[in-house]
C-alpha positions as CSV (number, residue, x, y, z in Angstrom):
1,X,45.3,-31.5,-14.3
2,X,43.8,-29.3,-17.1
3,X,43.6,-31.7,-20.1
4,X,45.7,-29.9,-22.3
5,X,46.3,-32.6,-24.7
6,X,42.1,-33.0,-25.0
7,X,42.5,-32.3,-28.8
8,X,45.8,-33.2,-30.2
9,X,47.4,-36.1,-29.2
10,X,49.1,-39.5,-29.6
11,X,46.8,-43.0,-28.7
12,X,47.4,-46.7,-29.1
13,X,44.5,-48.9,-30.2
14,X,44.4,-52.6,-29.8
15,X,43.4,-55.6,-28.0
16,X,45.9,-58.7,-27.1
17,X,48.5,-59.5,-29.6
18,X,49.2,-57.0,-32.8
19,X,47.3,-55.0,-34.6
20,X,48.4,-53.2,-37.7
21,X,46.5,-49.8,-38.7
22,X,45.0,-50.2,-42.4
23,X,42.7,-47.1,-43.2
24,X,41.2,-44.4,-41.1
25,X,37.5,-42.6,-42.0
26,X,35.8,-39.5,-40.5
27,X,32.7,-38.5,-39.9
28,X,30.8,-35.3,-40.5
29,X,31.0,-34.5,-36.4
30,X,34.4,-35.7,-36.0
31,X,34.0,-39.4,-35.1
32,X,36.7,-41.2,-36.6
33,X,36.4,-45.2,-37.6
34,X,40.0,-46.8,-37.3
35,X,40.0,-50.3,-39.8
36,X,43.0,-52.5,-38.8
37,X,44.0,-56.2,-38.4
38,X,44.6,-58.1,-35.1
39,X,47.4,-61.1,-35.1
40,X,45.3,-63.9,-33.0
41,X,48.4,-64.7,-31.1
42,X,52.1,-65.5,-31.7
43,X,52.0,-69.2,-31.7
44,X,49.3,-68.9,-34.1
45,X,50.4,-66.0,-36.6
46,X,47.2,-65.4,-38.3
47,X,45.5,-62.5,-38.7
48,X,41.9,-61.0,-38.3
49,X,39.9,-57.7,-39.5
50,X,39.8,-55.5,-36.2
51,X,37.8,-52.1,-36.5
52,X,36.7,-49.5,-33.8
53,X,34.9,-46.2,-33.7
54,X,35.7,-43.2,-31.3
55,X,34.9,-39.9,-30.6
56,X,36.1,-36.6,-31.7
57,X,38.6,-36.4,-28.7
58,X,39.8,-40.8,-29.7
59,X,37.8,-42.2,-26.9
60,X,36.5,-45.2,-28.2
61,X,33.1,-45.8,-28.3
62,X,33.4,-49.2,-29.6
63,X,35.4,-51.7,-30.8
64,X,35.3,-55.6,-32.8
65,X,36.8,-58.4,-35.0
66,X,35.4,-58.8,-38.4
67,X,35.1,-62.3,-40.8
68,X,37.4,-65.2,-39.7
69,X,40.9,-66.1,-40.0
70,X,43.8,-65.5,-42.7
71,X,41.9,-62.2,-43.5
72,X,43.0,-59.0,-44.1
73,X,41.1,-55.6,-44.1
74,X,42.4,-52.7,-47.1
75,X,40.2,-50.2,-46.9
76,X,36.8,-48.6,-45.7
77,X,34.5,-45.7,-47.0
78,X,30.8,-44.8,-45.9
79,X,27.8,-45.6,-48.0
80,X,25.0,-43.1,-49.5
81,X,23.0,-43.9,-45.9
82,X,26.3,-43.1,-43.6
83,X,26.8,-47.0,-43.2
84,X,30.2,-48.2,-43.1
85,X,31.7,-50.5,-46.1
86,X,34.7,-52.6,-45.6
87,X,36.6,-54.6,-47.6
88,X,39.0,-57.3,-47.4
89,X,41.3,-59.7,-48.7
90,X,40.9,-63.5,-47.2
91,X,43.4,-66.9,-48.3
92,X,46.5,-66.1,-49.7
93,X,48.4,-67.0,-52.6
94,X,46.2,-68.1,-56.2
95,X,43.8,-68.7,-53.3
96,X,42.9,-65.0,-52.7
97,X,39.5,-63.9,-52.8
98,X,37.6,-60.5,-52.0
99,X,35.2,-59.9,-49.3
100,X,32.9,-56.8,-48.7
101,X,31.0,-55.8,-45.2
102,X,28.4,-53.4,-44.9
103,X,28.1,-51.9,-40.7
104,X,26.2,-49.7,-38.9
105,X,27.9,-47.0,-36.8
106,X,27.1,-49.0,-34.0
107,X,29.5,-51.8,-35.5
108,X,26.5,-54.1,-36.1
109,X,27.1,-56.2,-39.2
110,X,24.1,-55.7,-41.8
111,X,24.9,-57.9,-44.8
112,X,28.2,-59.0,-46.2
113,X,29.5,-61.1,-49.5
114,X,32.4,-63.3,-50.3
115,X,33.6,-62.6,-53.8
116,X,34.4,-66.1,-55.8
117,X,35.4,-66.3,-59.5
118,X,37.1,-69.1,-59.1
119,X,40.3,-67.3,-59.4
120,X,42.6,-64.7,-57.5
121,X,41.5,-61.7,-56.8
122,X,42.9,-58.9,-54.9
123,X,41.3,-55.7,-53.7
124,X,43.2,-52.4,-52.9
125,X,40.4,-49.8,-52.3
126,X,36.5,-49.6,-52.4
127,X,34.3,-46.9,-54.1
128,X,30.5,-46.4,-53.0
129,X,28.5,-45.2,-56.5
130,X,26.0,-42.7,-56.4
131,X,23.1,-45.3,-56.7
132,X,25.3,-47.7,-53.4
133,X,27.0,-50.0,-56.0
134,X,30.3,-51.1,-54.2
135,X,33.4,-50.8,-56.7
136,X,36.3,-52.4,-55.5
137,X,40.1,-51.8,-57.5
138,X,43.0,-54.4,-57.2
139,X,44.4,-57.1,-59.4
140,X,43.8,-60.3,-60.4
141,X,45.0,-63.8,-61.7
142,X,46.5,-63.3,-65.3
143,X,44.5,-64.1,-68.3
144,X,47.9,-65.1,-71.1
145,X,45.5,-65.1,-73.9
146,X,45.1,-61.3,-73.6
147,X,48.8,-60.6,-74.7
148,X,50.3,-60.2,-77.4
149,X,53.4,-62.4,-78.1
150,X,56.2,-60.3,-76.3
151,X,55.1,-61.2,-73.5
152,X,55.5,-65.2,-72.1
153,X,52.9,-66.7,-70.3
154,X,55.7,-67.3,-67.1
155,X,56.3,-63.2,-67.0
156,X,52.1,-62.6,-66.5
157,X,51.5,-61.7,-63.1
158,X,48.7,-60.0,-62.6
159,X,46.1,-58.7,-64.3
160,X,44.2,-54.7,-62.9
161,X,40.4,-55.8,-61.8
162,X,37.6,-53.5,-61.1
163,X,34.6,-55.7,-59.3
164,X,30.8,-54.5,-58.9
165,X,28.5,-55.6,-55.7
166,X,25.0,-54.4,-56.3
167,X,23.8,-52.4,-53.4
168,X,22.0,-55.4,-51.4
169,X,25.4,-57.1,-51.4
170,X,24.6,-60.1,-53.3
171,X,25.4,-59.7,-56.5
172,X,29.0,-59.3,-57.8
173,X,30.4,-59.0,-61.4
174,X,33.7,-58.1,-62.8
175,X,32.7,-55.1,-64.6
176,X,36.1,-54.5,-66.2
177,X,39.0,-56.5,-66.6
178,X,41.7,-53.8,-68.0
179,X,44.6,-56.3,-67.6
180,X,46.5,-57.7,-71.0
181,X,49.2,-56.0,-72.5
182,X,51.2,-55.8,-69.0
183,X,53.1,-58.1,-67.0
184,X,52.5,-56.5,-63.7
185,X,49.8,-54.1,-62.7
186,X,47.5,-52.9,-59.9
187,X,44.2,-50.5,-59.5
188,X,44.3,-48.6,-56.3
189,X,41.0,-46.7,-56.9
190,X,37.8,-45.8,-58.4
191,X,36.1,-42.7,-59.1
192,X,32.7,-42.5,-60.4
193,X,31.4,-38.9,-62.9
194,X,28.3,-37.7,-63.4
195,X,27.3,-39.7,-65.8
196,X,27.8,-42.7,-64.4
197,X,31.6,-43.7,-66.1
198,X,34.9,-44.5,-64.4
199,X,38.1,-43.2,-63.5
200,X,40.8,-46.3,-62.8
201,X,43.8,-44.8,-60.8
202,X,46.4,-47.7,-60.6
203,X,50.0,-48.7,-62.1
204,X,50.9,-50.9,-64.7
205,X,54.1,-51.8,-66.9
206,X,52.2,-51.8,-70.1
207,X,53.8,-49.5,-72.5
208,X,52.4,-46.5,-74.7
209,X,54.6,-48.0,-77.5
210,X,57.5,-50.4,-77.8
211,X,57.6,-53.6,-75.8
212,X,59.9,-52.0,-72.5
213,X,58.1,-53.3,-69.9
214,X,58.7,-50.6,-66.8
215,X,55.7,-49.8,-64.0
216,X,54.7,-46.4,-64.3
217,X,51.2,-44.9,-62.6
218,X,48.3,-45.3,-65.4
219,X,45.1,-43.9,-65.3
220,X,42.0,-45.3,-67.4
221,X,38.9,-43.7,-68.3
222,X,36.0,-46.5,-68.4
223,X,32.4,-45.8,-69.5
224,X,29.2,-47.2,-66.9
225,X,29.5,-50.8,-68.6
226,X,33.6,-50.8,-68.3
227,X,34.4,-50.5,-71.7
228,X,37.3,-48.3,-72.0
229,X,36.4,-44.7,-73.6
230,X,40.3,-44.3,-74.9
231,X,41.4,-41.6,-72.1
232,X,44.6,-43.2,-70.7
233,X,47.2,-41.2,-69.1
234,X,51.1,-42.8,-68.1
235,X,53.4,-41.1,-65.7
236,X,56.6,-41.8,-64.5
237,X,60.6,-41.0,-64.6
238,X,61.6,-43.2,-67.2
239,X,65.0,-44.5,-65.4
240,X,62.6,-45.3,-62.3
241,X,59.8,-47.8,-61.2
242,X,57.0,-45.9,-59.9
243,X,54.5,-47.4,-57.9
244,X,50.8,-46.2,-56.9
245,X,49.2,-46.8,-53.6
246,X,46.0,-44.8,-53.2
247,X,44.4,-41.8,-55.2
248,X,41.8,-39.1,-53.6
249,X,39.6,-36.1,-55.1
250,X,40.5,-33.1,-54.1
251,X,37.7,-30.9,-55.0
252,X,38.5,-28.8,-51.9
253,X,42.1,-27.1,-53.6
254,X,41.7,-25.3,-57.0
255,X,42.5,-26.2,-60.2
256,X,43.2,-29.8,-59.0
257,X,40.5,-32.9,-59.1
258,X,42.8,-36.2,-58.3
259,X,45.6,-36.7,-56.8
260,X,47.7,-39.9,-57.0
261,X,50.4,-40.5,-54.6
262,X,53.2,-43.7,-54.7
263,X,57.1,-44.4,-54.6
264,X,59.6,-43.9,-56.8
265,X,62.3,-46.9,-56.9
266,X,65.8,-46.2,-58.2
267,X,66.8,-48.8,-57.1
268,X,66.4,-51.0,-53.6
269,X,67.8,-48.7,-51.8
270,X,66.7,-45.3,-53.1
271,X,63.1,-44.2,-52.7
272,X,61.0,-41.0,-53.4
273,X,57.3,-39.8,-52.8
274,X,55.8,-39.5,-56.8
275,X,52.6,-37.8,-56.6
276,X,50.9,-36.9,-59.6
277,X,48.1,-34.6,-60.1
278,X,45.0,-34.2,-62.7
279,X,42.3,-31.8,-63.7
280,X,38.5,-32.5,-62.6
281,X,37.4,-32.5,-66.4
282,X,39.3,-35.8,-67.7
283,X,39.0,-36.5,-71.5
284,X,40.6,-38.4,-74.5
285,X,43.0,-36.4,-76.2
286,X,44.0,-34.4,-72.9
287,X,48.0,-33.8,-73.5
288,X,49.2,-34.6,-69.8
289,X,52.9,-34.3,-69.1
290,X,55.0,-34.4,-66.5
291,X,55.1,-31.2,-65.1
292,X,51.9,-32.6,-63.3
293,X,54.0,-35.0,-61.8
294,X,56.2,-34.4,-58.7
295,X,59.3,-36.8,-57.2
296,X,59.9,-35.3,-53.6
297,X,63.5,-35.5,-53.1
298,X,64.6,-34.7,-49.9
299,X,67.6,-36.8,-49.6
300,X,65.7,-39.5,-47.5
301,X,64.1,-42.5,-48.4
302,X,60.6,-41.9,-48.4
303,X,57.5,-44.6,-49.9
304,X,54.6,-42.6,-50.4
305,X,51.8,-44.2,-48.5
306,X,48.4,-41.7,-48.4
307,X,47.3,-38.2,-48.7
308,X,44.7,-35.4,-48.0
309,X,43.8,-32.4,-49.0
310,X,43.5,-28.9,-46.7
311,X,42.5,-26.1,-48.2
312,X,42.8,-23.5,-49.5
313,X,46.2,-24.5,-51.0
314,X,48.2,-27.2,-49.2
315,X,48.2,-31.0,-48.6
316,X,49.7,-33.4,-46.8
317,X,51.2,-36.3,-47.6
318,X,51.6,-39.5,-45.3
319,X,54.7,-41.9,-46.2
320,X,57.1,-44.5,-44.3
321,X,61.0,-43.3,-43.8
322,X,63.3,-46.4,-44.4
323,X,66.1,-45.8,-41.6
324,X,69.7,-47.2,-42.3
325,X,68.6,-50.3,-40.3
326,X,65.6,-51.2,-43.0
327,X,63.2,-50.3,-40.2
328,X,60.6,-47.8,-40.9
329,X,59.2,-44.4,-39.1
330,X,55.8,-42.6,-39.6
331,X,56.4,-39.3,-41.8
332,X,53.9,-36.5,-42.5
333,X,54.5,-34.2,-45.1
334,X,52.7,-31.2,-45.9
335,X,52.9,-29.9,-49.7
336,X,51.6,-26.6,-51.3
337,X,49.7,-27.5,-54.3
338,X,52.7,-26.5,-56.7
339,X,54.1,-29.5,-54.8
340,X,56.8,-27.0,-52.8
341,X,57.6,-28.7,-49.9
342,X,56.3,-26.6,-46.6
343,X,57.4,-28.9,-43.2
344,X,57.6,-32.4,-42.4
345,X,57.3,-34.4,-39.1
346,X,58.3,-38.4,-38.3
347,X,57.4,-40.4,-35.8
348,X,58.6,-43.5,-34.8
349,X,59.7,-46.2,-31.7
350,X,63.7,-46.2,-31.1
351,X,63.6,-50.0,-32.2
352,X,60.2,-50.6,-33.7
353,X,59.1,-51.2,-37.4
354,X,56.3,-48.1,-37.7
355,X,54.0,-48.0,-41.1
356,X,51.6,-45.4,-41.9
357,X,48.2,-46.2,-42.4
358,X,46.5,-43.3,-43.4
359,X,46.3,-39.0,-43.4
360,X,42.8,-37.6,-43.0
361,X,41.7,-33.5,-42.0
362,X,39.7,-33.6,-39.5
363,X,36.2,-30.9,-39.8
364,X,38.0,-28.5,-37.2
365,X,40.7,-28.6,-38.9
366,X,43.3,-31.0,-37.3
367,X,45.3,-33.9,-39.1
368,X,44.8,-37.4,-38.3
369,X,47.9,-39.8,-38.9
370,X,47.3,-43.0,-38.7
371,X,49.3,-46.2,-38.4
372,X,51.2,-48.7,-36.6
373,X,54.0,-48.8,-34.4
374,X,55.9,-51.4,-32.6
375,X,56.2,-50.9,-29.0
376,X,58.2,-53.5,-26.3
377,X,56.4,-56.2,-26.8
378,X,53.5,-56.0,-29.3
379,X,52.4,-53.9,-32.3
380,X,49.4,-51.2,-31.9
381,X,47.3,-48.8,-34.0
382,X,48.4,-45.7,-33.1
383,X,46.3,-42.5,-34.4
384,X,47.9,-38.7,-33.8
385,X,46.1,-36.0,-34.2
386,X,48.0,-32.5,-35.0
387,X,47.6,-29.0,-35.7
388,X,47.7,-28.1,-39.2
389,X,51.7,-27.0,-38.5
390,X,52.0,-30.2,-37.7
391,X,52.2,-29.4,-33.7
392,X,51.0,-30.9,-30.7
393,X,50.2,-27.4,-29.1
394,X,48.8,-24.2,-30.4
């Protein structure tokens, strides 16, 4: 039969038991590098980093497990020499600690470092300098002696961490520890300038002014040493809890240079995509309001998950749909850059909880989805490639 699904199509990716799709990478030619985790087995529910490479067309050229036990893989990105960097979460709890791989595209491990400060630590995203530093964005164990006296040493969660691996992998250094003055606060990602400084795109419930402690996305100019430089930008609805999960360039669209995309909570049962959007040229002093900032409200409850940009003028948006029965569906949204809403798509099993992983645009101009869904028996990584009207033909 003529394949006339070659190109755009819907594949599951896995081994025996689960596996949950984390974070999805392309290559110049097309390749794509899927980073998930694999539950050993049911009796046993613990899970493992599971990655695999295919081709342009998702045949998979190969596939493995990565670390050991009670790990969890969070994101991927490629190094200055087209090797792949992963990073991961492993123990749980005050026990959590950060771990960062360097691959080949083969999938042959090269070096790799377990990240101990004696303390928790968790990572949310890596960033590959210009010079193959590895920065890694999360949070970490609170430090009480960095508040002031509103807030009680029992109401300090977390602390927003930014950690440093030289480029051998055998070095690491917390380069700036942001947290104090919040209860409750994450980084989601790192982006370096030309000169060597930092962008911190996260969320936080540390106030401008005042002591009303509500999570709003933050973002934090630090200089090459992590001090910060006094840019700091807060967004949010202020009847609302926003929270970030990941942040991209998007030099490709004009007038645009980040985009940060999260949820907004009314409450627990009412959710919107926030995304928020900033100029390249980032400086102290900057007014930034809120007409940067976009709630999608289509009348469905939406958690913003991932996003891409497709120029000249669009991007899309990748987000889990609660359903009535708190199970979740795969939706992809595609945005102009005004933030006008242009389509949407959802997929999803009839019974199955489905998450989105990530949205990528592929160099001939498809869209990757990627994610999970729950078939009969077992969960899957399932990646989707589409037209850019969201379509499965042409």
């Amino acid at each position: 039969m003529e394949p006339v699904y070659e190109r755009l199509f819907l594949k599951y990716y896995g081994e025996d038991g689960n596996q949950e799709g984390v974070d999805l990478l392309v290559d110049v030619d097309g390749a794509m590098i899927l980073l998930g985790n694999s539950t050993v087995s049911q009796t046993n529910p613990t899970t493992i980093p599971f990655i695999l490479k295919t081709d342009p067309l998702g045949n998979v050229l190969w596939q493995r497990q990565l670390g050991e036990l009670n790990e969890k893989a969070v994101d991927i990105e490629f190094d200055n020499n087209d090797n792949l960097i992963v990073v991961s979460n492993y123990a749980e709890g005050n026990d959590s600690r950060v771990r960062v791989y360097r691959l080949s595209q083969t999938g042959t491990g090269m070096d790799s470092l377990k990240i101990d400060f004696q303390e928790k630590q968790v990572g949310k995203s890596v960033t590959v300098t210009a010079d193959n530093r590895v920065v890694i964005a999360g949070f970490a164990a609170p430090d009480p002696d960095r508040n002031d006296d509103s807030i009680l040493p029992s109401e300090d969660l977390a602390d927003v961490i930014i950690l440093e691996v030289d480029p051998p992998l055998d070095v690491a250094r917390i380069i700036s520890q942001t947290g104090g003055g919040e209860k409750d606060g994450s980084g989601v990602k790192v982006f370096e300038d030309v000169d060597g400084n930092y962008t911190l795109f996260g969320y936080t419930d540390r106030p401008l002014t005042g002591t009303t402690y509500k999570k709003s996305f933050e973002v934090i100019g630090l200089d090459i040493f992590g001090v910060p430089t006094g840019l700091r930008y807060v967004t949010g609805i202020s009847s609302e809890v926003q929270i970030a999960s990941s942040a991209i360039e998007t030099v490709e669209l004009p007038n645009v240079g980040y985009l940060m995309v999260g949820t907004s909570y009314a409450n627990t049962l009412s959710s919107n995509i926030y995304i928020t959007r900033y100029p390249k040229e980032l400086k102290p002093g900057d007014q930034f309001d809120d007409r940067n900032a976009i709630a999608i409200l289509l009348n469905r409850r939406l958690e913003g998950v991932s996003a891409a940009a497709a120029a000249p003028d669009s991007y899309y948006v990748l987000a889990n749909e609660i359903r009535e029965n708190n199970k979740r569906d795969i939706s992809l949204i595609k945005l102009t850059t005004d933030g006008a809403f242009v389509g949407s798509i959802t997929f999803g099993t009839l019974e199955g909880d489905d998450t989105s992983g990530a949205v990528r645009v592929l160099p001939d101009g498809r869209v990757a989805v990627f994610g999970t869904m729950e078939l009969e028996t077992q969960k899957k990584m399932v990646l989707i490639t589409l037209n850019p009207q969201g379509k499965f033909s042409n």
